[in-house]
N, C-alpha and C positions, 0 to 999 in steps of 0.2 A: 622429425619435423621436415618438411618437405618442403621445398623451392617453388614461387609461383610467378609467373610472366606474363604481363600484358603489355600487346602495343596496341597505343593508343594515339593516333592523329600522327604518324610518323615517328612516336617516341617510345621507345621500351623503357617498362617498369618491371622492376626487381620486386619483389616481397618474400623476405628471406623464412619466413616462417606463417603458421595461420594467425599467429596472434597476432603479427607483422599488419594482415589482411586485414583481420576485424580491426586493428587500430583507426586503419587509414581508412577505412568504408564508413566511420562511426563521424556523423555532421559535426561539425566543427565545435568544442566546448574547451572552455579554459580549465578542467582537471586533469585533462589529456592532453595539452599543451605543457602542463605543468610536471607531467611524470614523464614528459619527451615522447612518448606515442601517437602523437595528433601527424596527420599527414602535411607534409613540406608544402604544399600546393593543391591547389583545388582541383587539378587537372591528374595530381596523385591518388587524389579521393576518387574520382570518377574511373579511375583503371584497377582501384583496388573493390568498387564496388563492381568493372564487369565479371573482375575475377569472381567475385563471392557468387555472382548471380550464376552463377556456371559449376559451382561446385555439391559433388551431388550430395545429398543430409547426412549418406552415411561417413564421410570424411570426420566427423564431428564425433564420431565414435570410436574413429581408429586414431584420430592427431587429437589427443587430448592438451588444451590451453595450460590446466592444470595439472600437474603430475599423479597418477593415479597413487602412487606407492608414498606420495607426502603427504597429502591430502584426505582428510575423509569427507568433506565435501562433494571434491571429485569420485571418491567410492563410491557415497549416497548417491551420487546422480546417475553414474556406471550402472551400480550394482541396479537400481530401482528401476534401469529403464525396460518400460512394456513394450515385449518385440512384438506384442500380438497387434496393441494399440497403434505400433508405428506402420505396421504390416505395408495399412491405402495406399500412406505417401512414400513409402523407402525408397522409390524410384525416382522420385522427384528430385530435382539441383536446388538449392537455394532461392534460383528464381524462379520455379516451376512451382515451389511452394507457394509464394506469393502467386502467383498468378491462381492456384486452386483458391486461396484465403478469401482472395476478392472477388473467385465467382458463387454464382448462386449454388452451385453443388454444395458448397460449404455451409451449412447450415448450422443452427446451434444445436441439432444434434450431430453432428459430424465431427465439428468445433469439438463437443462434449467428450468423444467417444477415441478423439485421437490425440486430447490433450497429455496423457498417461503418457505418450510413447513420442512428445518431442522433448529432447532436451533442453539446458535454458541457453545452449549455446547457437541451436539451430534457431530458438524463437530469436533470442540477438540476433541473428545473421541474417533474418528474413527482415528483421524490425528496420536493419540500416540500409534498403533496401525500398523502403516503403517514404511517401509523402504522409503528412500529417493527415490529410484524407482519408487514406487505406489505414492508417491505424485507429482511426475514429469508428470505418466504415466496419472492418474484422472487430474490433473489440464490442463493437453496438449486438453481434451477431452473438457473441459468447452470451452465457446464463449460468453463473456459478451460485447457485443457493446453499445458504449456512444457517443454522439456527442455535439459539439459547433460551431465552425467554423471546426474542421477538426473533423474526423472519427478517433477512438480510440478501440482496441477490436478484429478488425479482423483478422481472421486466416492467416498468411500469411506477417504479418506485424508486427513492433516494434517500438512505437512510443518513443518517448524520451521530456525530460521535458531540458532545457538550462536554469542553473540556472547561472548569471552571478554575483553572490554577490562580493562586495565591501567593503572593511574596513572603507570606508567613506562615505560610495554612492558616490561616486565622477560618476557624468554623461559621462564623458569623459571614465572612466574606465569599467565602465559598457558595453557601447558602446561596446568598442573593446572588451568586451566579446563573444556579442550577436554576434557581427560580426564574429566571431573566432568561433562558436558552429553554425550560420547558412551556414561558408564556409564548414562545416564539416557535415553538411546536418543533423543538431539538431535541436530541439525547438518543433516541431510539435504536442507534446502534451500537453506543454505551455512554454513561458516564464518565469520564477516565478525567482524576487527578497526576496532572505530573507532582510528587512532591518535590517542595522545597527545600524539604529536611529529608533526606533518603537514610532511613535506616527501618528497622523493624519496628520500636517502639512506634513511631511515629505513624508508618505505614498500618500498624494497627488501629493506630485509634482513625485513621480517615477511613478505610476500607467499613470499620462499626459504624459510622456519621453516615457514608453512602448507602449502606446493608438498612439501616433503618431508616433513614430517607425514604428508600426507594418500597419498603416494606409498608410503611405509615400511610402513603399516595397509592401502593396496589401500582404501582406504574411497571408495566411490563417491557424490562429494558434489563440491562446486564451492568454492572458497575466495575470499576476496573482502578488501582493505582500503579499507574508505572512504576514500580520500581523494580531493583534486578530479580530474576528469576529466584534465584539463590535464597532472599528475602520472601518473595513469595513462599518459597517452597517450608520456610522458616514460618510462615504466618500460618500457614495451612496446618503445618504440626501443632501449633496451640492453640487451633480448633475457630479461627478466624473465617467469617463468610466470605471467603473467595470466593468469587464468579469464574474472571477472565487471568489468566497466566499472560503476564506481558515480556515480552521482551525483543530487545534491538536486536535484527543480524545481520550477517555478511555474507557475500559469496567463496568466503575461504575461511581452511581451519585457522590459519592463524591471523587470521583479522576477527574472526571470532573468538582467538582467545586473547584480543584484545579489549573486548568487550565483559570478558571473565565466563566466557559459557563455551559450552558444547551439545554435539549433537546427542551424547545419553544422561547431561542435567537436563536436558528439554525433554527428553521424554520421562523422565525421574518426573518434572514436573506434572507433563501433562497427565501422566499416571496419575499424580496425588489429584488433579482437580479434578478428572474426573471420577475418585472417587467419592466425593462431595455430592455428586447426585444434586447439583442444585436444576439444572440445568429443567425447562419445563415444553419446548418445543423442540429443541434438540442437543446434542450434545457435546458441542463444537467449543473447545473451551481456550485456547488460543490467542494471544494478540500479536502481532510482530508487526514492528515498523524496522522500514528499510532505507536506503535515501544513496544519490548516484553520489562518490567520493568516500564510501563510507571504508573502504577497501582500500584505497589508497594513502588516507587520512592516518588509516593504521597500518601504511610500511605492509601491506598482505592481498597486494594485486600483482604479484608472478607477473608484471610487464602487460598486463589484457587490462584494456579498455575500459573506464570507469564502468559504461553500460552493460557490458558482456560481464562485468562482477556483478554488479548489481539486480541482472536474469539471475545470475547463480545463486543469490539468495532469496531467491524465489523456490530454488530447489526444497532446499533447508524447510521455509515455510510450508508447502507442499508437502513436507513426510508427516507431520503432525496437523495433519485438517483443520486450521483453525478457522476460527470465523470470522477472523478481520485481518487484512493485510495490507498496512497502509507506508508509502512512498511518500515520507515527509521532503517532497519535491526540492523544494531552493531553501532548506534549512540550514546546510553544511556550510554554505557561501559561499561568495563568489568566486573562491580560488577554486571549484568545481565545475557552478555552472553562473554565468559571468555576468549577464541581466535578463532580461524578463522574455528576449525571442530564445534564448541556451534554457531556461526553466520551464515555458510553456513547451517545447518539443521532449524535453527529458519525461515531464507529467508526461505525456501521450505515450510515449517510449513506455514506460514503465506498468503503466495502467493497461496497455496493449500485453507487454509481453507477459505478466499475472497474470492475465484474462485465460488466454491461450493456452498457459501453462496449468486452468482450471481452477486456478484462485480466488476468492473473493476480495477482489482488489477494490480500495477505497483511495485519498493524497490528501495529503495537509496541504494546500494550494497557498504556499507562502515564501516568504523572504524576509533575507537579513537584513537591517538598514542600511548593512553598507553597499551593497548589492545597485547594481544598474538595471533599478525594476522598484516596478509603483502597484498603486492598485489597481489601475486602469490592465497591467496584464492578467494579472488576478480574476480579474473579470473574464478576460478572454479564457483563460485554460479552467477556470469553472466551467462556463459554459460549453467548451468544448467536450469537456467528460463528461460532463451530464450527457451529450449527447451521444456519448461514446459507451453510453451504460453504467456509468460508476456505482460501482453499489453503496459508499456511503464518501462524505466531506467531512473535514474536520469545522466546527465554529466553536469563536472565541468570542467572550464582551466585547463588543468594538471595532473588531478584527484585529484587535492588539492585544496580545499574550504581558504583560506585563512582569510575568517571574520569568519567563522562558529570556521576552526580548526577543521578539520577531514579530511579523505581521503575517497572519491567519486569513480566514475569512470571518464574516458577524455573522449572528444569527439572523440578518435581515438578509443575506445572501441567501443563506438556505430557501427564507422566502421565497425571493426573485424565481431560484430555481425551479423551485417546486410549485408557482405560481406560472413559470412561459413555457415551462416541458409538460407540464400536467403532469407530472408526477407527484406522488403518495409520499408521506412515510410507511415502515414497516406494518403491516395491518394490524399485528393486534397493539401496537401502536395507534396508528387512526382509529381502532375503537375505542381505545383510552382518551382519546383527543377529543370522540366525540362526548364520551359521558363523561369528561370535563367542561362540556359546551361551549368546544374552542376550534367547531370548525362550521362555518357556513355552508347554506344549503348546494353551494357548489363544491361543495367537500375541500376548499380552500382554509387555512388558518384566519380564526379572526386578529382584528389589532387586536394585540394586549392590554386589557383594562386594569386595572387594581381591581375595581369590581367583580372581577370572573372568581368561577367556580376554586378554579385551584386558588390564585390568590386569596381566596378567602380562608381557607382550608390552612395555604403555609400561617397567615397570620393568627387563626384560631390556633392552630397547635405550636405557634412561636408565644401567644400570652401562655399557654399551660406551660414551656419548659422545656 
């Protein structure tokens, strides 16, 4: 670990390590204040970002954050990295990167072709580095497409996840969820139950409710129950309709094996789903949600910076292609990230450095109620990902999650969005949309009637049973 010095306005700064550096370069957030890493003064942050800007990418490959020989995390990221793909920029410093990201040379096939060969510590290090602008303006550039039953990824579009959780799973309730997020023209980038009840019985009989939901409407979308992989992997052996393999990670092995997984049950997993063959447009079979604090929360951030773990499990995400990678933003609360201007800059952070890294990144754009954040930010760092490319948002009834106990976005928001950006759902989606005759001749969603085609359809097949 190496010693790094800058003076700055007459005053010399110390930074006794690189983790040292990314601490104090990384915008001010109360999880980093909280695990002692956050920089002493603002005028510390600003000498440890000239440092960073000055140091060249391959530094990040010889002063590893993580210890290679602890860690298989650190391995995975080592071992996986493409020299060929890093080839363009090896020369570049930290800020030399940034400076090619924001110009036109960088293109989304450039993007596309050199994502393989940065690491998640170089994309961190560019990201604390960058205004909220340059991560909106790089990550709009990236195009990471995935598919299952529907297309997820494409320029032009915003796909959305209908999560209709339950304080009980009561079937009935869920029901008029799903029903309520697909009059509002949601789900198309899955369905996904958090259960109440987490275990396998249970997970079985919701995963059967969704598999034939979604079979009876021909709705071409992927269904998904969070629960741990392990159970997944348990549902699939007694020949259960998995779709999507879900599961939480982290940027280190042992914050991940807080969570009870590793990186060869995730592939044990991914193996069993994609032998299932369900898959009908492609076969991306994967969920992972991620969220900044998640690393620290479980005592397994090695001293780096909630952000810089939180790239790292982007790594993770990334060896197994899935097809959805979503950053449940201000879930952890506020002892992470502290009110709604520390949540709207982490959303960008995170959705930026996924993008980069090739991912098909999506956010739960939400908060805890204890949280120093309303809806009105929610609105903001929506809006600002939509513009920044997001490939899909999470909606809930309401925007209140009522089993979880948080606040989401509704399914009116999906609206909004996809009503001021012009943007689509997934296409063989919007063709399902339309021969449910629920989209106006401006290819816009209509309001939801009781009268419309599907409504009529759930209630005919809720008299039969």
């Amino acid at each position: 670990m190496g010693v790094y010095q800058c003076d700055h306005h007459g005053q010399r700064f110390r930074f006794n390590s690189l983790r040292e550096v990314m601490a104090h370069a990384s915008p001010l957030r109360s999880g980093d204040q909280l695990a002692g890493l956050a920089a002493p003064t603002a005028a510390a942050r600003v000498a440890a970002r000239y440092v960073l800007a000055d140091l060249p990418l391959g530094t990040f490959l010889e002063d590893l954050l993580v210890p290679y020989e602890s860690d298989e995390v650190s391995r995975l990221i080592v071992d996986s990295h493409d020299k060929a793909a890093f080839a363009p920029v090896r020369h570049l410093s930290v800020g030399g990167l940034r400076d090619w990201l924001l110009s036109p040379e960088a293109d989304t096939a450039s993007l596309r072709a050199v994502a393989a060969g940065l690491t998640p510590e170089m994309v961190a290090a560019v990201s604390k580095l960058m205004r909220n602008q340059d991560l909106i303006l790089v990550a709009a550039k990236c195009e990471n497409v995935t598919a299952f039953r529907s297309t997820i990824g494409l320029k032009g579009r915003l796909s959305s996840r209908l999560q209709p959780n339950h304080p009980s799973d009561d079937p009935a309730g869920i029901a008029a969820s799903i029903l309520d997020g697909l009059l509002h023209g949601a789900g198309d980038a899955t369905i996904g139950i958090n259960p109440a009840l987490d275990n396998v019985p249970n997970a079985m009989a919701l995963v059967a409710m969704l598999d034939e939901l979604r079979e009876r409407y021909a709705i071409p979308t992927q269904t998904c129950v969070l629960t741990h992989v392990t159970n997944t992997l348990a549902m699939i052996e007694q020949g259960a309709p998995v779709d999507l393999v879900f599961q939480s990670v982290a940027g280190s092995e042992k914050a991940n094996n807080g969570f009870g997984v590793s990186l060869s049950v995730l592939a044990e997993a991914m193996d069993a789903a994609h032998s299932l063959k369900r898959g009908t447009v492609g076969d991306n079979v994967m969920y992972f949600e991620t969220g900044q604090g998640a690393a620290l929360s479980g005592d397994g951030h090695h001293g780096v910076d909630q952000q810089t773990m939180e790239t790292r499990a982007y790594a993770v995400a990334r060896a197994f292609k899935p097809l959805i990678v979503n950053t449940v933003v201000g879930f952890i609360g506020p002892e992470y990230l502290f009110d709604g201007k520390q949540i709207i800059r982490a959303g960008l952070e995170d959705h930026f450095c996924g993008k980069l890294m090739g991912l098909p990144m999506g956010c739960d754009v939400c908060y805890t109620n204890h949280a120093e954040a309303d809806q009105d930010d929610m609105d903001v760092l929506m809006t600002l990902l939509v513009n920044a490319g997001c490939g899909f948002l999470i909606a809930v009834p309401g925007a209140d999650d009522v089993m979880l106990n948080y606040q989401s976005l509704s399914f009116h928001d999906i609206l909004y969005l996809r009503s001021l950006m012009k943007v689509q759902p997934a296409p063989e989606f919007e063709a399902w949309l339309e021969s449910m005759d629920m989209l106006t001749p401006g290819r816009q969603i209509r309001a939801p009637e009781p009268s419309s085609r599907l409504a009529r359809l759930f209630d005919q097949q809720g008299a039969r049973g």
